[in-house]
N, C-alpha and C positions, 0 to 999 in steps of 0.2 A: 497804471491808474486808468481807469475805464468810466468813460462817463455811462449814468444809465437812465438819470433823469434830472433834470430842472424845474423851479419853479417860477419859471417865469409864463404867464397864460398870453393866450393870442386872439384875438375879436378875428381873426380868418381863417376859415381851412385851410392848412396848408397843402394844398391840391396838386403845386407841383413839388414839391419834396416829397409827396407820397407816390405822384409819378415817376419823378426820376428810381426812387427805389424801386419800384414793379417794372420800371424796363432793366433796371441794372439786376434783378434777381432771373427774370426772364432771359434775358439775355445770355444770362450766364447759361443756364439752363440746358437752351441752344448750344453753346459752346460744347458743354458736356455728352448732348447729344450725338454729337459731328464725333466721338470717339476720337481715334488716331490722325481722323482730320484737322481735329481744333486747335494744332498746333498753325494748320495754315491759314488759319481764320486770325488768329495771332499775327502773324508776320503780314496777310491781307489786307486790316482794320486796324493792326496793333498802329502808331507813331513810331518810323524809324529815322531817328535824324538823317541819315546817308542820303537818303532817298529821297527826304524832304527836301535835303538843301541841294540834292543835283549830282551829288557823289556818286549813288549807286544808285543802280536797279535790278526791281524784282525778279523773277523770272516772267513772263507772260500769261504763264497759267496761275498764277499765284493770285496777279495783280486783280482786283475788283474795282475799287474807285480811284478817282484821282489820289495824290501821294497828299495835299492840301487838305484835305475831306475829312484825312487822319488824325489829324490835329481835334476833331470834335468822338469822332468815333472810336476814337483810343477811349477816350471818357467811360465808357460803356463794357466795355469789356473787363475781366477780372482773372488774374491766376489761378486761385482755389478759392474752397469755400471761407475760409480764414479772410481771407484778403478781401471778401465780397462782405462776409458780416463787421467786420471791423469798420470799413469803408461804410456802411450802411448805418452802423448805430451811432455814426455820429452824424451822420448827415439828419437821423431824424433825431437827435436830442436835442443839435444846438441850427439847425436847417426851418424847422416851422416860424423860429422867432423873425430869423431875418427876412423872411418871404412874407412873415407878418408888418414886419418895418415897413417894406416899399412895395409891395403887393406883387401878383403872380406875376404881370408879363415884363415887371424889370427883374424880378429875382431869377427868371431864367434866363435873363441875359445878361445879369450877375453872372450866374453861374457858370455860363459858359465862356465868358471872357476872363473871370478866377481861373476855370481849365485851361484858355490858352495862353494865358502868361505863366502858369504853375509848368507848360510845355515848353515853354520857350527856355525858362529859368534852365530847366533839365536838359535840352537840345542844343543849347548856341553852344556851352564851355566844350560840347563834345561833337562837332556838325558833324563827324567823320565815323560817328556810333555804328553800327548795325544791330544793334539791337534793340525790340520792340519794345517800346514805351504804353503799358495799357492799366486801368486803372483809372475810378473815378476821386481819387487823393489828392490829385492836384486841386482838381473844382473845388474842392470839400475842403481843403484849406484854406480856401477863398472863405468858405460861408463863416471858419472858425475865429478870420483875421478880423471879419463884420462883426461877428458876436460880440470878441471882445471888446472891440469902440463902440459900439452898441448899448453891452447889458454886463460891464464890467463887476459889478458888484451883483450880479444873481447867483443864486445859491445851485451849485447843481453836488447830484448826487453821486458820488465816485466807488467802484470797486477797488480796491486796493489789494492784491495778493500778495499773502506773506508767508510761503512756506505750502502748504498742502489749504491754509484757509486762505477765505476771502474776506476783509472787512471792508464796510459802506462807512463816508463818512460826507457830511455835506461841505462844500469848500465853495468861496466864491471862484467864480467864473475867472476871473484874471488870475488869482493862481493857478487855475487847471489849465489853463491857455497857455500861460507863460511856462508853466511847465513843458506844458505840449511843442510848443516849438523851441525851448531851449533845449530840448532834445532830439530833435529835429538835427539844431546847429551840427550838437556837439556829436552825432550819429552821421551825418555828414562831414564835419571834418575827421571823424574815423577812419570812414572810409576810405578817402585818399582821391589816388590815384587809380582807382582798381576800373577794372575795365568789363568783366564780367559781369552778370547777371546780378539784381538784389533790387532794392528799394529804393524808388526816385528821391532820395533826401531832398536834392536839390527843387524837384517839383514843388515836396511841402512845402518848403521855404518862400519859392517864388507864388505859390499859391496866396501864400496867410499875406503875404508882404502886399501881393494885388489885392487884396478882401480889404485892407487896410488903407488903402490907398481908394478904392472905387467907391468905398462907400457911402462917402460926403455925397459922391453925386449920384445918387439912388436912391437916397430916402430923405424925408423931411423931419424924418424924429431929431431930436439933440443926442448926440452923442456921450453914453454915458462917461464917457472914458476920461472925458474934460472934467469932470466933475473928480476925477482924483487929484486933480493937480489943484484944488482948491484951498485955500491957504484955512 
């Protein structure tokens, strides 16, 4: 299920959701360019727990910034093109509302504090990882845990594929959410124990959990979300 649009409208450009996309498409870009190199640009900028918490290090030619620095500039970087528009089209369906909630210069520090708890969620259960954490999915979980407390009952608009088609269907927001991270869960405890490369489950999770958590104290709108529990 694929969000593609909402209709919920917004009295502000969303100026930075449309920047963080243009450095995340850019960026990628870069990575692409760098050929057989952008693997070390990966292990560079990528978040590696080991490293982070003191276990390992890089080689010397590898290393660029500090191992801390990682934690923001993981954010930025993307696998393939898959992983960079998925990440993208949600950031801008359900990303303009809540930078409309509390306006530009908290919603970027929304955003980047959803990235580093959605990091930490994914780095602490494994300190001893060496592998790169990159991906702006955590943040973006952050913005999807806000929507939801936010704009629970907005209509947005879903692809759904069934077979070779596609069908569109509009669904409120809390069902696409709640889907979205009980899949999340249940994609995470799949998973396991596996040690190998795939998909930060654990980030999603700590991401939405932080959105949900940060958001009381970043904006001044009422939270639509109280209004389901209304008798």
């Amino acid at each position: 299920m694929l969000p593609l649009h909402d209709n919920n409208p917004t009295t502000l450009q969303p100026y930075v959701t449309i920047t963080l996309i243009v450095a995340c498409v850019l960026i990628f870009i870069w990575q692409l360019s760098l050929g057989d190199s952008g693997q070390y640009i990966v292990y560079a900028l990528g978040l590696i727990p080991a490293v982070l918490f003191g276990g390992a290090e890089l080689p010397a030619e590898v290393v660029q910034i500090p191992a801390v620095i990682t934690v923001v500039s993981s954010m930025f970087l993307h696998g393939g093109w898959m992983h960079l528009i998925g990440n993208m089209l949600y950031l801008w369906v359900f990303g303009n509302n809540v930078e409309d909630s509390m306006g530009h210069v908290r919603f970027l520090i929304f955003y980047l504090l959803c990235g580093v708890a959605a990091a930490m969620a994914q780095a602490l259960p494994n300190p001893d990882s060496t592998i790169p954490m990159i991906g702006a999915s955590g943040a973006i979980s952050g913005v999807l845990g806000a929507y939801l407390m936010l704009y629970p009952h907005a209509r947005v608009l879903v692809g759904i594929p069934v077979g070779f088609f596609i069908y569109t269907a509009r669904l409120p927001a809390i069902a696409v959410l709640v889907f979205w991270f009980v899949l999340q869960v249940i994609s995470n405890v799949l998973a396991g124990a596996k040690t190998g490369g795939g998909v930060a489950w654990g980030a999603h999770i700590g991401g939405f959990i932080a959105g949900m958590i940060l958001i009381p104290f970043f904006t001044k709108h009422r939270l639509g979300i109280l209004n389901s529990f209304r008798r």
